[in-house]
C-alpha positions as CSV (number, residue, x, y, z in Angstrom):
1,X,-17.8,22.7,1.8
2,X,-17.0,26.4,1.3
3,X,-14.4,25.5,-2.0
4,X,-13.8,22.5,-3.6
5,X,-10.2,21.9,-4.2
6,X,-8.7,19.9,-6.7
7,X,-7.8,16.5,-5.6
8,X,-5.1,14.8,-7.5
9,X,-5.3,10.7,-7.8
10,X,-2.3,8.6,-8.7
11,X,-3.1,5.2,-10.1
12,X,-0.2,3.1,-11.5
13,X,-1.2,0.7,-13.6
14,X,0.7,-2.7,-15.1
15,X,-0.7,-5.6,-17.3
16,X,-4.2,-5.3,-15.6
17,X,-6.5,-3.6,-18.2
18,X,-9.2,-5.8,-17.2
19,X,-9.2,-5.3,-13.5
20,X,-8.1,-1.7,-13.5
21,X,-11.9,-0.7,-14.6
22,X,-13.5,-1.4,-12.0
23,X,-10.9,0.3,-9.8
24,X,-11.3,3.5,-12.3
25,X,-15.0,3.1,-12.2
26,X,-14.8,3.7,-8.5
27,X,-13.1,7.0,-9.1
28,X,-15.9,8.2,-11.4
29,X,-18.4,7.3,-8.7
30,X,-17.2,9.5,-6.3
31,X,-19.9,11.9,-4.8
32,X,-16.6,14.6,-4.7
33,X,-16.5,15.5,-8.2
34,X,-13.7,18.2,-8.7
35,X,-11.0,15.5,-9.0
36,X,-8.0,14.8,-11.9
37,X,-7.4,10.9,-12.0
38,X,-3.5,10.1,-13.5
39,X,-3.1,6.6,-14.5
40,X,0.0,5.7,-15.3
41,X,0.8,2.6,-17.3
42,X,4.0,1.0,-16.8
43,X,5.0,-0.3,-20.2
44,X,2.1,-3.0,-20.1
45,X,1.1,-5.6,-22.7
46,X,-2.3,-4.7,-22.4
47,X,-2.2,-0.7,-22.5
48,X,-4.5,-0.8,-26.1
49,X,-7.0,-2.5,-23.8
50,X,-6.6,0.4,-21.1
51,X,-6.7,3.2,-23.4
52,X,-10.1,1.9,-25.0
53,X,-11.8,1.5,-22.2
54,X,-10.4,5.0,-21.1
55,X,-11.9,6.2,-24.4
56,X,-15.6,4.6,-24.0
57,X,-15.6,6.8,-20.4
58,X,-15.4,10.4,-22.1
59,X,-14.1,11.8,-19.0
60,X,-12.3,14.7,-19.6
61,X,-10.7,14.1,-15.5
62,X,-8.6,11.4,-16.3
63,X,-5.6,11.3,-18.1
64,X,-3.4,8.8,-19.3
65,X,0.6,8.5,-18.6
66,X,2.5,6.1,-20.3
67,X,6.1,4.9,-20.2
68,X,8.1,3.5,-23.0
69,X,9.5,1.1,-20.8
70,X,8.6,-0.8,-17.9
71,X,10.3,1.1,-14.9
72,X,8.7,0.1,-11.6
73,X,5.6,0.8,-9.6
74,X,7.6,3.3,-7.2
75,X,8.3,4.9,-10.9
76,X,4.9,5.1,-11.9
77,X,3.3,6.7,-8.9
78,X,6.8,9.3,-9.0
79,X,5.3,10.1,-12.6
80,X,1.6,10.7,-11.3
81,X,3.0,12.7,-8.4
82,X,4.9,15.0,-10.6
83,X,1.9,15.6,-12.9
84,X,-0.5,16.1,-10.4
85,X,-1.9,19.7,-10.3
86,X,-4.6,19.1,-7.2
87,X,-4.3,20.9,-3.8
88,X,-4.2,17.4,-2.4
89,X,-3.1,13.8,-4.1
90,X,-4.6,10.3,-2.9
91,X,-3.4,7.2,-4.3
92,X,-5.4,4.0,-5.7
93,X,-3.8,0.9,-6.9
94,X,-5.4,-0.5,-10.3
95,X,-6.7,-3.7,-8.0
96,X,-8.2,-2.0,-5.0
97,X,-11.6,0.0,-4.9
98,X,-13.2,3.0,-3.4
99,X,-16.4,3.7,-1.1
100,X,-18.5,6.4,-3.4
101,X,-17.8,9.2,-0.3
102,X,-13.9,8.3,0.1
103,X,-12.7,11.9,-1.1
104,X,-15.5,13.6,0.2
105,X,-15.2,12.0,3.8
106,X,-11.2,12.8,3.6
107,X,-11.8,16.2,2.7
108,X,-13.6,16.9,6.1
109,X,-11.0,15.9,7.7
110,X,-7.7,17.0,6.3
111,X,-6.1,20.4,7.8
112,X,-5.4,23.2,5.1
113,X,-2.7,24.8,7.2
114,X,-0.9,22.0,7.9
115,X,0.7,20.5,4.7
116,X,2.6,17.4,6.2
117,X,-1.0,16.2,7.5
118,X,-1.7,12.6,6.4
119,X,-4.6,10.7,6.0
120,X,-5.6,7.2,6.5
121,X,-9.1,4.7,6.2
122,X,-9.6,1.5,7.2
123,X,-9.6,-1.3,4.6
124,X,-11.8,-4.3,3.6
125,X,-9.3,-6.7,3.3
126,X,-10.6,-10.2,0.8
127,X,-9.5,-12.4,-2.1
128,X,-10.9,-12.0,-5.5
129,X,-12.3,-15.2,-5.5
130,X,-13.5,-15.3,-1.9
131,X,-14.8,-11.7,-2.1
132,X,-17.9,-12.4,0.9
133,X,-14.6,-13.6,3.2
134,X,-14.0,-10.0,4.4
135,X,-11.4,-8.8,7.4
136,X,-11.7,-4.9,8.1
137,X,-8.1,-3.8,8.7
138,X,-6.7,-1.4,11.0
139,X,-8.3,-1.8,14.3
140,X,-6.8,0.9,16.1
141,X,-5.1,4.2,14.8
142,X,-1.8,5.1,15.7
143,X,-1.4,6.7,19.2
144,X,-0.4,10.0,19.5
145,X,3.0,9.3,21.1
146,X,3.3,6.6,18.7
147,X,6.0,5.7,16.6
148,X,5.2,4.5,13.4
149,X,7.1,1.4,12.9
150,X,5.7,0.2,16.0
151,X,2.3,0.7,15.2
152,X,2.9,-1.3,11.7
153,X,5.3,-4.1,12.9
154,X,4.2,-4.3,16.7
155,X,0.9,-3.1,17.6
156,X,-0.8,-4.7,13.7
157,X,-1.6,-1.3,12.5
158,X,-1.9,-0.9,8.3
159,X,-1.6,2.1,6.3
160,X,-2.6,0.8,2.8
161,X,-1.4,3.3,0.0
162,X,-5.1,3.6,-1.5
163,X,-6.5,4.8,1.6
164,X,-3.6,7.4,2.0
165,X,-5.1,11.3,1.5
166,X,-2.4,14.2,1.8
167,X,-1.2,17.8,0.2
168,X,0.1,17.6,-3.2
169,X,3.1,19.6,-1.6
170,X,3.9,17.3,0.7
171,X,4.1,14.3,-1.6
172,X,6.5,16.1,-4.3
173,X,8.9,16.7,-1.2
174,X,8.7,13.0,-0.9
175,X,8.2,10.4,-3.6
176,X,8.9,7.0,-3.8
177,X,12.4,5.1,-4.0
178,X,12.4,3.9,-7.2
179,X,15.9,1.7,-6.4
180,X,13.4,-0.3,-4.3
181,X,12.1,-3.7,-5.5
182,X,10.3,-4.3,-2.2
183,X,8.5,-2.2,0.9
184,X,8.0,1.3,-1.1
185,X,5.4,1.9,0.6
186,X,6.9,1.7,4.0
187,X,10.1,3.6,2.7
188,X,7.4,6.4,1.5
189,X,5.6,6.6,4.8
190,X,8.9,6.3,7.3
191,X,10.6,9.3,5.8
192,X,7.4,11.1,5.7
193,X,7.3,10.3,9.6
194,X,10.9,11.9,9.9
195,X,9.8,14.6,7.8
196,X,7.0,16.2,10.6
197,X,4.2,14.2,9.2
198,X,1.2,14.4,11.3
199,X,-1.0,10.8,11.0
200,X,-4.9,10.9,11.3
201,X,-6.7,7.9,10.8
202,X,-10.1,8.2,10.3
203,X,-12.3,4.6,11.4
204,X,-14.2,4.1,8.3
205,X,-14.0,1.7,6.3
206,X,-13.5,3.8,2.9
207,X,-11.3,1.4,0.7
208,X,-11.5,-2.3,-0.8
209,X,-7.6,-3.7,-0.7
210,X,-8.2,-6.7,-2.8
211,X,-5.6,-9.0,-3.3
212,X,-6.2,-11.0,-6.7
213,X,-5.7,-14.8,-5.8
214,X,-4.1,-15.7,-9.5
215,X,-1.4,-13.4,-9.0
216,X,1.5,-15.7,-7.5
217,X,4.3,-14.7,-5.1
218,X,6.8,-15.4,-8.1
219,X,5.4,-12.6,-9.7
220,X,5.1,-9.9,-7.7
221,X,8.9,-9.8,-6.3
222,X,8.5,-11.4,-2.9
223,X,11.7,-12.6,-1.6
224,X,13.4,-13.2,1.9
225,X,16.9,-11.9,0.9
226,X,15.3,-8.1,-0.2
227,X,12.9,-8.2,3.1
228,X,16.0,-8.3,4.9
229,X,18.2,-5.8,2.7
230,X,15.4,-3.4,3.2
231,X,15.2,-4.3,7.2
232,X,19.2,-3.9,7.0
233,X,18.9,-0.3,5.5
234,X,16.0,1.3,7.2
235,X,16.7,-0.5,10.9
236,X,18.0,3.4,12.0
237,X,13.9,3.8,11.5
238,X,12.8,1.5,13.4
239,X,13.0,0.1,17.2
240,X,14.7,-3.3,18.0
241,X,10.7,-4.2,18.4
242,X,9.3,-3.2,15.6
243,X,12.7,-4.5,14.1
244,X,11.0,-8.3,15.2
245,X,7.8,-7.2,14.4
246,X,8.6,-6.7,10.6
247,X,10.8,-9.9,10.2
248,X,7.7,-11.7,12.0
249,X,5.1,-9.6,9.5
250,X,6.7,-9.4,6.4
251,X,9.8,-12.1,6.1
252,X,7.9,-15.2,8.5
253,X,5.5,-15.6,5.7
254,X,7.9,-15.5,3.1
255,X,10.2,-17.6,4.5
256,X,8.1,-20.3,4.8
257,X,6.5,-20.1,1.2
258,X,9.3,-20.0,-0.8
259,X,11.0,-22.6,1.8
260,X,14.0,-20.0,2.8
261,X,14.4,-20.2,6.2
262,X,18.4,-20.3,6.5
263,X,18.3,-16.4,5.8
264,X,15.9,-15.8,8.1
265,X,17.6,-17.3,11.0
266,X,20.7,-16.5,9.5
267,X,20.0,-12.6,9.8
268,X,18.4,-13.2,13.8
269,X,21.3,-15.0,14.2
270,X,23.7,-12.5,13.4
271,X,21.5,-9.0,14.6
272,X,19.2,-9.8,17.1
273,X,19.6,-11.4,20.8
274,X,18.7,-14.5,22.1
275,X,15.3,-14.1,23.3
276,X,14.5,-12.0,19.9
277,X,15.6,-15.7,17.8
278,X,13.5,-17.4,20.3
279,X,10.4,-14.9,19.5
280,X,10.9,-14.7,15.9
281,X,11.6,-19.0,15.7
282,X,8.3,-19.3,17.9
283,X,6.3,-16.6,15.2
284,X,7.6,-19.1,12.3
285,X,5.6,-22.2,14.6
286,X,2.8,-19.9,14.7
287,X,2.9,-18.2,10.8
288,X,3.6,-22.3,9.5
289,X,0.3,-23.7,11.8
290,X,-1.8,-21.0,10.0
291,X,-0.4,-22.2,6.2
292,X,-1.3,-25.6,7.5
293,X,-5.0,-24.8,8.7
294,X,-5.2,-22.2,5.3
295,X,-3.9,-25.7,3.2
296,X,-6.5,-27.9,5.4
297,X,-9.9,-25.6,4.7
298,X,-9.1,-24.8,1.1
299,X,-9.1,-28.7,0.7
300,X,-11.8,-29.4,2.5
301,X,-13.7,-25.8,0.8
């Protein structure tokens, strides 16, 4: 590499001093060393925790944010993205990991003349306490001609937010809605979609996206009824069939978790045809089948 730009990295952080290190530890690991990590905590409990283990690293790259108050995650990365100083900024949430050569590999790839050009890896999908049960998501990258809410809510693609790799620029234009309790990070990519972004995936599998089995749907803001205010407000995004893909993704689940169908068909009813209720009502058989079988090998495990 002829220069070696800064790279700005965004980690917001929340009551998880224990599990952000190894997340941070992946940052220092990085064989792309001209980097600036912001981590910033969210009005935790635990930031005393965070700040001494930040302390026992001596490195002068990362710096520490903190807010009075707890705000939001949308918040926090908005903080980090206003403080970054990096020619580009990538994003890593304090529970997910990265491959040693994540920056280095993005940085052959990213275009310097084109500022709205994104970046996205594949993931290594698990549960923290089933790490050796791994799933390596996206498949496919997005098609050329490809609209992006069909290739997230029709066609099963995933652009996790710690594999994301873009120009600093480009993400200060943007930020995150902080009004949003649910889906930021789809709000964040749509409206860089209608804001010329250009979307490169590139099939390596460069991130861990871990999701840690103690903490409970209650706790992280899940809920039918905001699924479906967000679906009601960004719909002009979308086409009626990624429109059915995202109920069938994001609110089928839900729905039958926290046992709140009747808004579910409630919506379909009211803003989608027949044959849509029929396809969403015959994703809920599939989506409950698959909680069953989950229910059925955990107890047999």
């Amino acid at each position: 590499m002829i220069n070696s730009p800064l790279v700005s990295i965004v980690m917001p952080h929340y009551n998880r001093a224990h599990a952000v290190q190894s997340s941070i530890l992946s940052v220092v690991k990085q064989t792309y060393e001209n980097w600036e990590l912001i981590i910033v905590d969210d009005g935790s409990e635990d930031v005393a925790l965070l700040k001494s283990f930040i302390a026992s690293l001596g490195d002068e790259r990362i710096r520490l944010i903190c807010h009075s108050t707890n705000l939001n995650g949308a918040q926090a990365r908005n903080t980090g993205i206003n403080n970054a100083t990096g020619q580009y900024l990538a994003f890593l949430d304090s529970d997910d990991l990265w491959q040693d050569d994540k920056l280095y590999v993005q940085l052959q790839h990213i275009t310097q003349n084109n500022d709205k050009h994104v970046l996205y890896t594949q993931l290594r999908c698990y549960n923290s306490e089933k790490p050796s049960d791994i799933t390596v998501k996206p498949e496919n990258a997005i098609a050329e001609d490809e609209s992006l809410g069909n290739y997230l809510f029709v066609h099963a693609g995933v652009m996790q937010t710690s594999s994301l790799f873009m120009h600093t620029s480009f993400a200060k234009g943007l930020l995150f809605n902080p009004e949003l309790k649910r889906h930021q990070d789809y709000d964040f990519l749509l409206r860089a979609e209608q804001a010329g972004a250009k979307f490169t995936f590139i099939h390596e599998t460069l991130v861990d996206y871990i999701w840690i089995a103690s903490e409970r749907i209650t706790f992280k803001s899940i809920s039918v009824e905001r699924s479906l205010s967000w679906l009601e407000e960004y719909k002009g995004f979308l086409s009626p069939e990624a429109r059915v893909g995202f109920l069938l993704k994001e609110v089928s689940n839900t729905a039958l978790r926290t046992k709140k169908l009747h808004p579910l068909f409630a919506y379909a009813r009211t803003h989608h045809t027949v044959s849509e209720c029929m396809q969403i009502t015959m994703g809920l058989v599939g989506a409950g089948w698959r909680l069953l079988l989950g229910k059925i090998k955990r107890t047999l495990a």
